[in-house]
Z-matrix of the N, CA and C atoms (Angstrom, degrees):
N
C 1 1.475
C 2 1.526 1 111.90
N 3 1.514 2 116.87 1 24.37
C 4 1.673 3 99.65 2 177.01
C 5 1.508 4 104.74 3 99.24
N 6 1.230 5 145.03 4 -28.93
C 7 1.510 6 170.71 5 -128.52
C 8 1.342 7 104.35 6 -98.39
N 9 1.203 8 123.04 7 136.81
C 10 1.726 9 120.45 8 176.78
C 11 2.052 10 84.54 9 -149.04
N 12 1.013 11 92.97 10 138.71
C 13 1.910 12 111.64 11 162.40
C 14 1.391 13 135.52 12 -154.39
N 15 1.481 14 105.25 13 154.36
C 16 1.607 15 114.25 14 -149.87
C 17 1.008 16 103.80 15 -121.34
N 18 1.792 17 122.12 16 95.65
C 19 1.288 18 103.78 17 -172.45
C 20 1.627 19 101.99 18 -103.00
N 21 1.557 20 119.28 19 153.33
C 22 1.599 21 116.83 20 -162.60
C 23 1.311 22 98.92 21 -170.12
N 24 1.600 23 108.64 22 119.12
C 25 1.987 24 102.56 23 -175.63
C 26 1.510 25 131.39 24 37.98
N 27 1.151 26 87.46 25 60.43
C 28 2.129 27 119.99 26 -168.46
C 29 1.303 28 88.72 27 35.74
N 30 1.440 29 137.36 28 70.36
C 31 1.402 30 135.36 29 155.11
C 32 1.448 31 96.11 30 -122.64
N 33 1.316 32 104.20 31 135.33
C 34 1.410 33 98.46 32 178.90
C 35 1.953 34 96.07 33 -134.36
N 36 1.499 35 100.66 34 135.27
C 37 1.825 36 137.05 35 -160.81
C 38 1.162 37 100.97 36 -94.73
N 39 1.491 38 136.71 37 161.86
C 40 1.364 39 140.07 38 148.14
C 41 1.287 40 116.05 39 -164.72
N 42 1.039 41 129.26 40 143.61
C 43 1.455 42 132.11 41 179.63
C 44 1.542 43 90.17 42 -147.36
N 45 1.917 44 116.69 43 174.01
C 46 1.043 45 133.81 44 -170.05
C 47 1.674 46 92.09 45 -136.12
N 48 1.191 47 120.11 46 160.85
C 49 1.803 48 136.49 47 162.50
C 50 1.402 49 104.84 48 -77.87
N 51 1.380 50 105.74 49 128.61
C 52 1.314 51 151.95 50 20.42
C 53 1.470 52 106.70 51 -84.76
N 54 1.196 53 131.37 52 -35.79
C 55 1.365 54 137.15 53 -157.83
C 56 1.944 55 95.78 54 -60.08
N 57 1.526 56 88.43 55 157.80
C 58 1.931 57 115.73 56 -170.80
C 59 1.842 58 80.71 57 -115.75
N 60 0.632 59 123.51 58 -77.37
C 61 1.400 60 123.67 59 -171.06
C 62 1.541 61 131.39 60 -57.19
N 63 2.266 62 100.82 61 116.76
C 64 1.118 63 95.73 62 -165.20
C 65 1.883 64 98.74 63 -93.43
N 66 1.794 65 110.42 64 170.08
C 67 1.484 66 114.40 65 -175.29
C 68 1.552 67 89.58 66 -120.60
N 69 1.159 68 107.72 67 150.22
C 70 1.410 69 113.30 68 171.65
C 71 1.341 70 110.56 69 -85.38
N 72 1.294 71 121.85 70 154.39
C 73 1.830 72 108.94 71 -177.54
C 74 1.355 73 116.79 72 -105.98
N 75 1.041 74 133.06 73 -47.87
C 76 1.496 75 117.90 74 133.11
C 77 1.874 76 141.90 75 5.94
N 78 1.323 77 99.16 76 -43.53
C 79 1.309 78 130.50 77 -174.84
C 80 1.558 79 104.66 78 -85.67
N 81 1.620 80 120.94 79 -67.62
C 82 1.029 81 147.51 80 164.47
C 83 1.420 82 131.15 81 -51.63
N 84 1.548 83 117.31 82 -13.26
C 85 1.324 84 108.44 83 -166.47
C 86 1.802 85 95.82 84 -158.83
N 87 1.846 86 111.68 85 -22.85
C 88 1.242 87 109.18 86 169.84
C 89 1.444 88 106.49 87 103.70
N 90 1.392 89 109.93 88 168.85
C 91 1.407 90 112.15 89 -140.98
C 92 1.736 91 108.07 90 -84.17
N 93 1.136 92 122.23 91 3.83
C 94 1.499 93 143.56 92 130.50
C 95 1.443 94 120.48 93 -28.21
N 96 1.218 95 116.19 94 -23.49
C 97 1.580 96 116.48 95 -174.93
C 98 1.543 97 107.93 96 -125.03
N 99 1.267 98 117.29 97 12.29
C 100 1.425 99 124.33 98 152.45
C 101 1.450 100 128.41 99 -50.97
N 102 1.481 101 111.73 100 120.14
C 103 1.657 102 120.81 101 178.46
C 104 1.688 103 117.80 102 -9.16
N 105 1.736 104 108.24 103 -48.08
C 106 1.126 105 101.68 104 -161.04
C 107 1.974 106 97.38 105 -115.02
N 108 1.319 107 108.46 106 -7.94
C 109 1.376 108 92.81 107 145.79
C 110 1.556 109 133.01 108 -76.05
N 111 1.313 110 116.44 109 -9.51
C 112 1.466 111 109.10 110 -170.12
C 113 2.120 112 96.76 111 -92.71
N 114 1.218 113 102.48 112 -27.28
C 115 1.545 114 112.06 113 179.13
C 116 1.519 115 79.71 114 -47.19
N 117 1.506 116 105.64 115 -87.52
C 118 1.501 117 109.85 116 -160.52
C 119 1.141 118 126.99 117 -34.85
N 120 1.849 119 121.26 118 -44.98
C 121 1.391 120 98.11 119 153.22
C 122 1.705 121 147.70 120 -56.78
N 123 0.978 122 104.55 121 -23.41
C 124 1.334 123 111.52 122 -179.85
C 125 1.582 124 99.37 123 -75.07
N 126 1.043 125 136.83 124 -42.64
C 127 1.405 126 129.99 125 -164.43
C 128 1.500 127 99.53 126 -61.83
N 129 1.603 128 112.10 127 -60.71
C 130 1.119 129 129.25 128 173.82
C 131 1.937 130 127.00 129 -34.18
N 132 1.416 131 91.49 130 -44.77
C 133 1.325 132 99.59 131 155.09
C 134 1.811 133 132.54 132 -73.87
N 135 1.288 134 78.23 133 -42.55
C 136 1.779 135 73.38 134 166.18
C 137 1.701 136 130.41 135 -78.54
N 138 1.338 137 109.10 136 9.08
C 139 1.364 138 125.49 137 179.27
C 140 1.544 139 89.94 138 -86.34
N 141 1.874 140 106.23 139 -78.02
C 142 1.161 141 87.11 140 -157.51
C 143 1.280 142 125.02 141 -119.58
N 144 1.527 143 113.60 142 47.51
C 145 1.869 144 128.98 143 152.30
C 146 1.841 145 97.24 144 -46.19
N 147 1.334 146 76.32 145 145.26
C 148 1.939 147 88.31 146 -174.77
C 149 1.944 148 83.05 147 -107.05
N 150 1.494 149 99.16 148 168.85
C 151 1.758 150 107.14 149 -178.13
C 152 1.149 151 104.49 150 -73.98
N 153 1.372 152 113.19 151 140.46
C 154 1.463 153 102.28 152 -179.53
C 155 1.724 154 108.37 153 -98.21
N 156 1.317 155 101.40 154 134.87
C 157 1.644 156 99.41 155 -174.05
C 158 1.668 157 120.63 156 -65.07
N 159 1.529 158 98.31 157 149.65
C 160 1.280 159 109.15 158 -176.64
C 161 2.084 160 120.51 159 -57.95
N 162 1.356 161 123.34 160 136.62
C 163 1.242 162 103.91 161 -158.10
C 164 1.756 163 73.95 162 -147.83
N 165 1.615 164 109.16 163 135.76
C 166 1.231 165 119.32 164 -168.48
C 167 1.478 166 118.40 165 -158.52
N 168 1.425 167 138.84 166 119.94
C 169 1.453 168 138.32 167 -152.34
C 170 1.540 169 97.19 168 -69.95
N 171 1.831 170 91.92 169 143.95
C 172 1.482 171 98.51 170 180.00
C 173 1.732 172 108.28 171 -105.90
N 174 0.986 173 119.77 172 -145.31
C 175 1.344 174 133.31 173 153.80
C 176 1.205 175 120.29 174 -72.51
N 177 1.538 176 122.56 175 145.72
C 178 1.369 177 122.81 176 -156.68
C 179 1.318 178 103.11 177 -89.40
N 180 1.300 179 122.02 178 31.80
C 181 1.581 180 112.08 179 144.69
C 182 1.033 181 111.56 180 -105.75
N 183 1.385 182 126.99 181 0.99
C 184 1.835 183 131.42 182 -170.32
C 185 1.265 184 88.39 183 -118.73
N 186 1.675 185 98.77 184 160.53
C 187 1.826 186 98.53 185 174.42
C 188 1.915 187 94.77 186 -123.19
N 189 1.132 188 111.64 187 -158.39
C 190 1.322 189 129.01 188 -165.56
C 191 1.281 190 90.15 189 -56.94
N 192 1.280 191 144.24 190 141.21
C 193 1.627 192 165.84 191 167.33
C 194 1.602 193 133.70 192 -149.56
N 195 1.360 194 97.83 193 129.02
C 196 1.714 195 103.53 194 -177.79
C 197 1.627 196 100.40 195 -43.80
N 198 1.441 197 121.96 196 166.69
C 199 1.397 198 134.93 197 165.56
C 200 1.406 199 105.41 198 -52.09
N 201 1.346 200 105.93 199 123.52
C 202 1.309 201 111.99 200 -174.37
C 203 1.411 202 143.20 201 61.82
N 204 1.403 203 118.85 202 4.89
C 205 1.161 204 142.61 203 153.36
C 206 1.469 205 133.80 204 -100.81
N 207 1.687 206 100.95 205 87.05
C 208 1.524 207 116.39 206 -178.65
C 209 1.739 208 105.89 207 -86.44
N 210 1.316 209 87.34 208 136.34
C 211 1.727 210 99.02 209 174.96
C 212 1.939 211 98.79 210 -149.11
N 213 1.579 212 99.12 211 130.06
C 214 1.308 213 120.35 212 173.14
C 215 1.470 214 92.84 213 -59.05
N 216 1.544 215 98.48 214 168.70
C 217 1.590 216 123.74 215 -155.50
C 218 1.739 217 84.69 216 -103.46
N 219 1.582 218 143.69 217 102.18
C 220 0.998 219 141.88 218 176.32
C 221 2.065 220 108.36 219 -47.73
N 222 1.134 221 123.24 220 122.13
C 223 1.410 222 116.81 221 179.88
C 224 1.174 223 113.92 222 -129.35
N 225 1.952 224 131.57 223 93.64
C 226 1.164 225 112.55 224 -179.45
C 227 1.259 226 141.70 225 -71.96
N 228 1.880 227 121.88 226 156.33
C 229 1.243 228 119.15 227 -142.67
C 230 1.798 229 93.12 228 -121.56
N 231 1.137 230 119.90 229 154.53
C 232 1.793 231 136.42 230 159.63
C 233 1.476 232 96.44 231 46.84
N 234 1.227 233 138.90 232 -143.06
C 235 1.433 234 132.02 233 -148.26
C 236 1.661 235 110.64 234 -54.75
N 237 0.959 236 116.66 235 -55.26
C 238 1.412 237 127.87 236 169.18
C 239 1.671 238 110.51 237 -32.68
N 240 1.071 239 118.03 238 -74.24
C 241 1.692 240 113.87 239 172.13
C 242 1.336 241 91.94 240 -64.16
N 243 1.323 242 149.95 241 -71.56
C 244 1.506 243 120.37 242 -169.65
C 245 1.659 244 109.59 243 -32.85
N 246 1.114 245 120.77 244 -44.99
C 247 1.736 246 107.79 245 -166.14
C 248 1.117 247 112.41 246 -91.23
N 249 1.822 248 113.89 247 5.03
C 250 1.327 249 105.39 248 176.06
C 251 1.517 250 109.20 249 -89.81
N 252 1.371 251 96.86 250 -33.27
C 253 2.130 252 119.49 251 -177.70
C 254 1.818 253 92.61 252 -60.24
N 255 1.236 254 112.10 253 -45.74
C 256 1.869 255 89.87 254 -163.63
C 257 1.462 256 92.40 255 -91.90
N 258 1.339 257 137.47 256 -0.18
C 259 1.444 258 115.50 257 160.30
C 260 1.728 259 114.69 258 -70.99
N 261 1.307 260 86.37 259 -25.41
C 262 2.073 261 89.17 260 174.48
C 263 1.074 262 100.51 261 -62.71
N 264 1.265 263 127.91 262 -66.50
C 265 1.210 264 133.09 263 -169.64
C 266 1.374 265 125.71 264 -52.09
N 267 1.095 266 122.90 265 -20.50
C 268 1.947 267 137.96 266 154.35
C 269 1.538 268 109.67 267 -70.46
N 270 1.322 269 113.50 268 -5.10
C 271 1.251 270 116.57 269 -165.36
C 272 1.554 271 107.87 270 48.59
N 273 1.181 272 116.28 271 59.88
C 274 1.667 273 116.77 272 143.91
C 275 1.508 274 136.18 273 -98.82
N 276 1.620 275 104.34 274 -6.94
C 277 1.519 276 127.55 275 173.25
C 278 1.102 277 106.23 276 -137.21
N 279 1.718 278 119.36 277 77.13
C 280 1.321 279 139.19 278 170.29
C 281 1.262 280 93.68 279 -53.28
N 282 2.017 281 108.77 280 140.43
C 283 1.315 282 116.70 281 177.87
C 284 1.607 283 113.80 282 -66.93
N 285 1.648 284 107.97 283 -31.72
C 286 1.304 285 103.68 284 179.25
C 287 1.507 286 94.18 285 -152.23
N 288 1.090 287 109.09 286 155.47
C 289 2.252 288 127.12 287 -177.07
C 290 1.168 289 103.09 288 -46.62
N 291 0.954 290 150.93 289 115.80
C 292 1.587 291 134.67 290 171.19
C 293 1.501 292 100.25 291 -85.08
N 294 0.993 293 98.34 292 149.61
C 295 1.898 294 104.40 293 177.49
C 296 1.792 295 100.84 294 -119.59
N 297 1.270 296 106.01 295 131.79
C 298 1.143 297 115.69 296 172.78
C 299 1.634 298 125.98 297 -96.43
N 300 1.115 299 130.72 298 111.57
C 301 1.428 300 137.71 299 -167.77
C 302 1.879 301 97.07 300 -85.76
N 303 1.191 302 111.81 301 131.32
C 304 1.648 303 121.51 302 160.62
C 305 1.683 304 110.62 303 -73.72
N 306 1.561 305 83.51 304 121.84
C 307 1.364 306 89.77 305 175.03
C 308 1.620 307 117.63 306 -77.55
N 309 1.175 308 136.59 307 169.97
C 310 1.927 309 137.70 308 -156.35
C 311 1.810 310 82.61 309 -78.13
N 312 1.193 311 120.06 310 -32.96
C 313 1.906 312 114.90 311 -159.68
C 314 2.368 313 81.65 312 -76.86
N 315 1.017 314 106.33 313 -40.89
C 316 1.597 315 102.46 314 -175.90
C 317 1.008 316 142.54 315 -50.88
N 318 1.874 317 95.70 316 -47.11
C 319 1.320 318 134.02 317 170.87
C 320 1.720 319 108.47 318 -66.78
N 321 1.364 320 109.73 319 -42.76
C 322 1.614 321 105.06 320 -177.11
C 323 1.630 322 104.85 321 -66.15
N 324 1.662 323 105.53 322 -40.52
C 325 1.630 324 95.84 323 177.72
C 326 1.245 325 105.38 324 -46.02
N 327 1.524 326 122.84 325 -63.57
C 328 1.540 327 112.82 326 -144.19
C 329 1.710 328 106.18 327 -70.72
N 330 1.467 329 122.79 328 -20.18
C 331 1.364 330 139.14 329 168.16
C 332 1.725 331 85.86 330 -52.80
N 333 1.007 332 109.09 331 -76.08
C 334 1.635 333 93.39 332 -160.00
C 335 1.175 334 131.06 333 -78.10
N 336 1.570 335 111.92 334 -6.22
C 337 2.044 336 134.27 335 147.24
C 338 1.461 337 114.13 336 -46.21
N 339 1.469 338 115.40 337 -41.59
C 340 1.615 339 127.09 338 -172.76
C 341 1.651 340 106.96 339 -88.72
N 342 1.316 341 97.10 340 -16.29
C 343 1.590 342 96.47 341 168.16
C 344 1.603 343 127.65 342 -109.79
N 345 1.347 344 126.34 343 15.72
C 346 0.985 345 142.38 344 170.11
C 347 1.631 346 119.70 345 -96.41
N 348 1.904 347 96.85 346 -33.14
C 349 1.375 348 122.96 347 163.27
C 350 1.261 349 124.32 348 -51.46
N 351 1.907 350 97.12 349 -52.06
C 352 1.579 351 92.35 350 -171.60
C 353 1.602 352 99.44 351 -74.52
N 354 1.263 353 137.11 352 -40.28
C 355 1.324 354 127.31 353 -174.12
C 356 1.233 355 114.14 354 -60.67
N 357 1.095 356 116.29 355 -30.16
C 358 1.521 357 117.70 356 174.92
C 359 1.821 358 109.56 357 -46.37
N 360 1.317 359 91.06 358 -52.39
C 361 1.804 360 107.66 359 -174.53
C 362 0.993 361 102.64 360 -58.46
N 363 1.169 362 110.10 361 -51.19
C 364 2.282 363 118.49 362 -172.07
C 365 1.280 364 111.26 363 -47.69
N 366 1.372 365 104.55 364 -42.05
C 367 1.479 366 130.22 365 -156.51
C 368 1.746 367 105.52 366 -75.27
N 369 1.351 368 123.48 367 -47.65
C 370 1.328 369 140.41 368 164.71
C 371 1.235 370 109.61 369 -60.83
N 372 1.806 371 123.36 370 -67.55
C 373 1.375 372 116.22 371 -177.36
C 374 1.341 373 112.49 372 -39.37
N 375 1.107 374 145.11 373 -29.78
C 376 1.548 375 154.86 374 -98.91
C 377 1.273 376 94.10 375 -145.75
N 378 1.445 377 135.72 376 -60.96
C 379 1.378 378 141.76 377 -123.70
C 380 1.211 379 117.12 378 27.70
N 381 1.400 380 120.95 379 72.87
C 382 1.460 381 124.29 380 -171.78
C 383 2.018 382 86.55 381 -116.25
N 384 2.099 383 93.31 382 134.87
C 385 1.222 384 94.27 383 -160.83
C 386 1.666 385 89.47 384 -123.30
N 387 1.204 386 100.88 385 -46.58
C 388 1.442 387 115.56 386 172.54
C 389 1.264 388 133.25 387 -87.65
N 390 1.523 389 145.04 388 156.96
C 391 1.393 390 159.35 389 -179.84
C 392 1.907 391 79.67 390 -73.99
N 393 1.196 392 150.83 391 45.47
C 394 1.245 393 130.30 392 179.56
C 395 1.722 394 83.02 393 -160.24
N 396 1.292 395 126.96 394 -54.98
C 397 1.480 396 120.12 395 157.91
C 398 1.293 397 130.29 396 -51.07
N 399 1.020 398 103.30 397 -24.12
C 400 1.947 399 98.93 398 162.56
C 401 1.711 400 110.79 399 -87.66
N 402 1.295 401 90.31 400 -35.11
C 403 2.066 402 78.28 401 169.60
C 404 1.328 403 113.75 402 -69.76
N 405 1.056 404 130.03 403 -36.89
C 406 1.604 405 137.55 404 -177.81
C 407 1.518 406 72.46 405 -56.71
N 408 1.223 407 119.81 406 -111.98
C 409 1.707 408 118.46 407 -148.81
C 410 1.315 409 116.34 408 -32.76
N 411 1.153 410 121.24 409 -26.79
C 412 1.296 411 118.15 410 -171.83
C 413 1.875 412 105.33 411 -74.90
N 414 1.462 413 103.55 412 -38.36
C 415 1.407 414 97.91 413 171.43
C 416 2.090 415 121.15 414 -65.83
N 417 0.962 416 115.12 415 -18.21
C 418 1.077 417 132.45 416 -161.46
C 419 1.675 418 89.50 417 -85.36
N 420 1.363 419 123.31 418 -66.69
C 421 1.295 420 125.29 419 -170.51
C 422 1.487 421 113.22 420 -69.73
N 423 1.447 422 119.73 421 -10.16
C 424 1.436 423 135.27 422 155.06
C 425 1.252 424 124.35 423 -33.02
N 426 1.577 425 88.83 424 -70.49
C 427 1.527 426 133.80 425 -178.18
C 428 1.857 427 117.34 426 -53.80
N 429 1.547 428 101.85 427 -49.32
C 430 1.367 429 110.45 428 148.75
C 431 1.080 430 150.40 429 -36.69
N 432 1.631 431 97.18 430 -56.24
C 433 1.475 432 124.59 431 178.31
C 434 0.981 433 119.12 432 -72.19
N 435 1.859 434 127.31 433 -9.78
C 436 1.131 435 124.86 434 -178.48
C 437 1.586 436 97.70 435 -107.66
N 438 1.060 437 107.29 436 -20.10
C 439 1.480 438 94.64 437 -171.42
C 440 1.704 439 102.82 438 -81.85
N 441 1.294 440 145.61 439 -18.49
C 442 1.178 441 158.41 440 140.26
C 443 1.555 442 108.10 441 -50.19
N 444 0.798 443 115.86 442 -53.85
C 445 1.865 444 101.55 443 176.15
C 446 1.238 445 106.42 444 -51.27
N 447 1.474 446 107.32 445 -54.62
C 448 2.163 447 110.95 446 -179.64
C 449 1.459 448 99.35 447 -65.26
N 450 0.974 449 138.49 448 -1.66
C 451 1.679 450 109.50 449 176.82
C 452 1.653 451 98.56 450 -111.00
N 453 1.497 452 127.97 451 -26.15
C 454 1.719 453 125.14 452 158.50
C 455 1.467 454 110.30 453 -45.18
N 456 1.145 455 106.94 454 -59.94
C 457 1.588 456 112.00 455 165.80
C 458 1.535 457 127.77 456 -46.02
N 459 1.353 458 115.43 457 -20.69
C 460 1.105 459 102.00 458 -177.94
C 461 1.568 460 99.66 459 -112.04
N 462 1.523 461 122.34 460 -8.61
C 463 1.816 462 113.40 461 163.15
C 464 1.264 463 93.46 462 -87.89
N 465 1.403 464 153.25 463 -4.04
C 466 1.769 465 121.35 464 154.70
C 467 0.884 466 124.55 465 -82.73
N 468 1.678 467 117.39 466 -6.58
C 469 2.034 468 121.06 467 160.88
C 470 0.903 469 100.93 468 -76.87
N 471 1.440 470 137.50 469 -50.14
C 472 1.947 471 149.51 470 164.35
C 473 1.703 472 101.02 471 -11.95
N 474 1.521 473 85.00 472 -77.64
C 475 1.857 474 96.73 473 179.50
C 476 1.251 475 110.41 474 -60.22
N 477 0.747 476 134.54 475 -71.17
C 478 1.813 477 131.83 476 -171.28
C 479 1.220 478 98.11 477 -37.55
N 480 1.184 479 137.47 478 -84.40
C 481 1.613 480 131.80 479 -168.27
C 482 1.590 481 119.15 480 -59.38
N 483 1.415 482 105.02 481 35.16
C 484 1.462 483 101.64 482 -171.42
C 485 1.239 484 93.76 483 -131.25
N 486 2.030 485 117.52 484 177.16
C 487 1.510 486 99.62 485 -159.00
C 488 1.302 487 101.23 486 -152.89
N 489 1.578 488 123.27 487 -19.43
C 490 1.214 489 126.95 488 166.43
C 491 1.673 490 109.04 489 -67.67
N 492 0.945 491 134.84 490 156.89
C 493 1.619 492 150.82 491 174.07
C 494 1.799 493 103.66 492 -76.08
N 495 1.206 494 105.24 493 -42.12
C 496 1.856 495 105.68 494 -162.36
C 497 1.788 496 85.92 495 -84.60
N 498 1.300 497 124.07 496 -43.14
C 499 1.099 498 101.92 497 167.69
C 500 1.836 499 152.54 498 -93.04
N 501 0.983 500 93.59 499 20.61
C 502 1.577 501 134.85 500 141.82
C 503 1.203 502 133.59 501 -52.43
N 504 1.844 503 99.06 502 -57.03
C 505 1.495 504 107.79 503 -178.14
C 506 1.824 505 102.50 504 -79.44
N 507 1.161 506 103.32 505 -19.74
C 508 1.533 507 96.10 506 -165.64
C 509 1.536 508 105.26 507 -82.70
N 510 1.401 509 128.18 508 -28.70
C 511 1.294 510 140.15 509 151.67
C 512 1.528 511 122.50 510 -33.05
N 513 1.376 512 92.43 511 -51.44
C 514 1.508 513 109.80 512 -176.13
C 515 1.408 514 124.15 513 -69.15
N 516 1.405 515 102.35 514 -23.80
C 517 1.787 516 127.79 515 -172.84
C 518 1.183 517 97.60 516 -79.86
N 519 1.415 518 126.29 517 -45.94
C 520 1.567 519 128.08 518 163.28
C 521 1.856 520 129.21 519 -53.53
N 522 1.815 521 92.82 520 -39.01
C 523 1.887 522 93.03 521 -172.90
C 524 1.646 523 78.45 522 -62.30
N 525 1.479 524 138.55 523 -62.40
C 526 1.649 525 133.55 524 -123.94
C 527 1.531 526 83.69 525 -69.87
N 528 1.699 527 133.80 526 -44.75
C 529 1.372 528 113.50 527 -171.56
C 530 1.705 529 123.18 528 -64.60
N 531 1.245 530 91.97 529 -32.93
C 532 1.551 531 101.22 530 -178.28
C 533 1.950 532 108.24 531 -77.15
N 534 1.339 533 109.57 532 -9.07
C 535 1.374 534 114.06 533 -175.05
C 536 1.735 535 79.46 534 -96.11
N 537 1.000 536 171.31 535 -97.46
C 538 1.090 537 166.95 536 -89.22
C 539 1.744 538 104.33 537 -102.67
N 540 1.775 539 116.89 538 -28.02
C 541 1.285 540 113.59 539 135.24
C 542 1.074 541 115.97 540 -16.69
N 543 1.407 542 108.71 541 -98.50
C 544 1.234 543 117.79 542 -134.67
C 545 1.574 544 98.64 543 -76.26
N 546 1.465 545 132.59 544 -0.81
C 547 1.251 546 126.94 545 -172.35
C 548 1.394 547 113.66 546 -81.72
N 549 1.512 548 99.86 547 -11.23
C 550 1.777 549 120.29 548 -167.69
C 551 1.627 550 89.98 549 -99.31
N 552 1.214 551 143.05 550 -34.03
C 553 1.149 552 154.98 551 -141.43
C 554 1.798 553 90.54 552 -90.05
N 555 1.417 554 100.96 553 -67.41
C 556 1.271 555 128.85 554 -165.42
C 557 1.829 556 105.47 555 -36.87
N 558 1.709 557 94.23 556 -60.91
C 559 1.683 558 132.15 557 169.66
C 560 1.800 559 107.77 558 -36.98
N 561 1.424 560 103.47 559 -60.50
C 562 1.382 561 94.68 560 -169.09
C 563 1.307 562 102.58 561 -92.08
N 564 1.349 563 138.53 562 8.05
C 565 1.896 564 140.40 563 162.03
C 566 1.614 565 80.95 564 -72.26
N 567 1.304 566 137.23 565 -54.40
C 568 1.388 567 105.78 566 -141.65
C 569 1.527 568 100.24 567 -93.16
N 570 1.682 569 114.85 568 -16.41
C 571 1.354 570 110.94 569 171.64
C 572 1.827 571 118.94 570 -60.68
N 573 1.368 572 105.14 571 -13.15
C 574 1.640 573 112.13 572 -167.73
C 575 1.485 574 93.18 573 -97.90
N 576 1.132 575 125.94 574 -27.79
C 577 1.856 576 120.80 575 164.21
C 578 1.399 577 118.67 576 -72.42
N 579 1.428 578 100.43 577 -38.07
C 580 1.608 579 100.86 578 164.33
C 581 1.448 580 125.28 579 -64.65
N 582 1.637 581 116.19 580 -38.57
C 583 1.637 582 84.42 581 164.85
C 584 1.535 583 123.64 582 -109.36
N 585 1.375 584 105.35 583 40.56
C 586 1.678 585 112.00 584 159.52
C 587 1.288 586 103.61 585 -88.70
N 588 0.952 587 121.52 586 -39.01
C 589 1.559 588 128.61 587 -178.74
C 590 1.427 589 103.90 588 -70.66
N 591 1.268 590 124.97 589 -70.02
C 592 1.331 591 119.69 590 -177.66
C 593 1.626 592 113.52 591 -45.61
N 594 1.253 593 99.57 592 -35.12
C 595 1.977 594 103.49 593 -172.44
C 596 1.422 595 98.45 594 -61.92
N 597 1.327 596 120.19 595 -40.59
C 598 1.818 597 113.71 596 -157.68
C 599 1.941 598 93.86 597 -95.48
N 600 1.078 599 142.08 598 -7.12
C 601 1.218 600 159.90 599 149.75
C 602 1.667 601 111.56 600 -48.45
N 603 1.417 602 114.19 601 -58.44
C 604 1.304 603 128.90 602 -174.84
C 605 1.574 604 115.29 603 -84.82
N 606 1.512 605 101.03 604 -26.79
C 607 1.670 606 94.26 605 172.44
C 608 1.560 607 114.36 606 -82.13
N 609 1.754 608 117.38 607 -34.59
C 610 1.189 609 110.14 608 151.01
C 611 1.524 610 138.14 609 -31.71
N 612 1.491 611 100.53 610 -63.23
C 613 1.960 612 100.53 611 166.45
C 614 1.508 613 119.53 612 -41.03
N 615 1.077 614 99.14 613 -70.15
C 616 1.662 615 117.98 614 171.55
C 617 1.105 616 108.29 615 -29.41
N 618 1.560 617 152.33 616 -58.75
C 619 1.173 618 164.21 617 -175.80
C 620 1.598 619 88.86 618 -80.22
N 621 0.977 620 154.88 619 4.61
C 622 1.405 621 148.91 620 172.90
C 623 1.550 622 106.42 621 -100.22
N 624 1.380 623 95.83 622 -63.19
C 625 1.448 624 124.73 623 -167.38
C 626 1.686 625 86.45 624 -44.53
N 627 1.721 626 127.74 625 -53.02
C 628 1.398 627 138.80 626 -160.76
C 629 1.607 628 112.73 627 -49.28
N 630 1.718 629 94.02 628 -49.82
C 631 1.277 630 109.17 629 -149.04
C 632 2.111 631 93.43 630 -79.12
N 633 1.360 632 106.51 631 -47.70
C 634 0.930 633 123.34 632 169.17
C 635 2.061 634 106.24 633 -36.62
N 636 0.797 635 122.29 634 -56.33
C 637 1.627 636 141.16 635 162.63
C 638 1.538 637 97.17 636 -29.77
N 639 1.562 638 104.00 637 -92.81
C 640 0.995 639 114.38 638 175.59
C 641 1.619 640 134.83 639 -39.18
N 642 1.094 641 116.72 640 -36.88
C 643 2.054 642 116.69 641 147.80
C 644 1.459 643 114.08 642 -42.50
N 645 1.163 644 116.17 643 -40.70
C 646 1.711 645 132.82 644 -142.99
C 647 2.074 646 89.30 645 -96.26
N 648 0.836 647 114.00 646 -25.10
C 649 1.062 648 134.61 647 -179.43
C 650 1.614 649 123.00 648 -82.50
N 651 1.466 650 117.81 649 -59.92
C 652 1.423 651 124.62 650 160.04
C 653 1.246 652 120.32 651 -69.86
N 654 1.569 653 134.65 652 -19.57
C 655 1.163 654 153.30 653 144.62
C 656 1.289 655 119.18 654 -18.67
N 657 1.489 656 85.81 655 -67.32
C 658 2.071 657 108.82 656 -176.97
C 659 1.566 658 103.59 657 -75.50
């Protein structure tokens, strides 16, 4: 199905193509999607799935039917098919689902709908009011981010000079949390550039949108 996974110190990764970035599932969906909970479901399911009955084409006055259970094709007759034909015809019994594909101009909207969202959130969590409150945070989560890079750095000298295997992995269980730090860290630095940028972007329009007014105005 498109699917790639990383399994590493019973953590188990997945991402799909195009995407570079794997999510842990566990993380994402809760402790339900753990290595040895998903075993257990599946076993569990394969205990107790019931058989699924045999289902086999009949004659084209019969439609799909269990073994041994023939049933005519119901076909309505005089007013009834009249009100079924002009409900087609309103298009309320589309002949077939239409599926709608996003066009690239659609897709960029909703790309830039999902990013107005997350700032929105940033923006609240934060109480960021000013183009000077997002730099403050942004310096702050800087400040973080570096101090978390120096301590990853110092569990991959940890690990390297170490020699048992189990304690390795337990090292390692630590870099992936502290790597998932800084991946959140990373995320909200670039969300705090995104709405400095967007802020000095939007006061531009605004002052457009004005002046634009103002023509529309001496015009009349």
């Amino acid at each position: 199905m498109g699917y790639h996974y990383y399994y590493r110190a019973n953590k188990l990764r997945i991402r799909r193509d195009p995407y570079k970035r794997y999510i842990r599932l566990e993380r994402e969906f809760g402790e339900d999607y753990l290595p040895e909970n998903i075993n257990r479901k599946i076993l569990e399911h394969e205990i107790e799935r019931p058989q699924r009955p045999v289902f086999y084409k009949t004659s084209k006055c019969k439609y799909y039917s269990r073994k041994n259970e023939y049933k005519k094709k119901y076909k309505p007759k005089g007013i009834i098919a009249l009100y079924y034909y002009y409900r087609y015809l309103l298009k309320l019994y589309p002949k077939y689902n239409e599926k709608h594909k996003l066009t690239p101009e659609m897709r960029a909207e909703v790309k830039k709908m999902d990013m107005y969202s997350e700032i929105i959130r940033f923006t609240c969590k934060y109480k960021i009011e000013t183009i000077e409150d997002g730099k403050a945070i942004k310096e702050l989560k800087q400040d973080k981010l570096n101090k978390t890079l120096n301590e990853r750095n110092r569990l991959y000298y940890k690990r390297y000079n170490l020699k048992l295997d189990e304690e390795k992995d337990e090292v390692t269980k630590e870099i992936m949390e502290v790597s998932d730090r800084i991946t959140s860290l990373r995320k909200e630095i670039k969300t705090c550039e995104k709405i400095e940028k967007e802020s000095i972007e939007v006061k531009e329009k605004i002052k457009e949108f004005a002046r634009q007014n103002e023509k529309k105005k001496l015009i009349l």
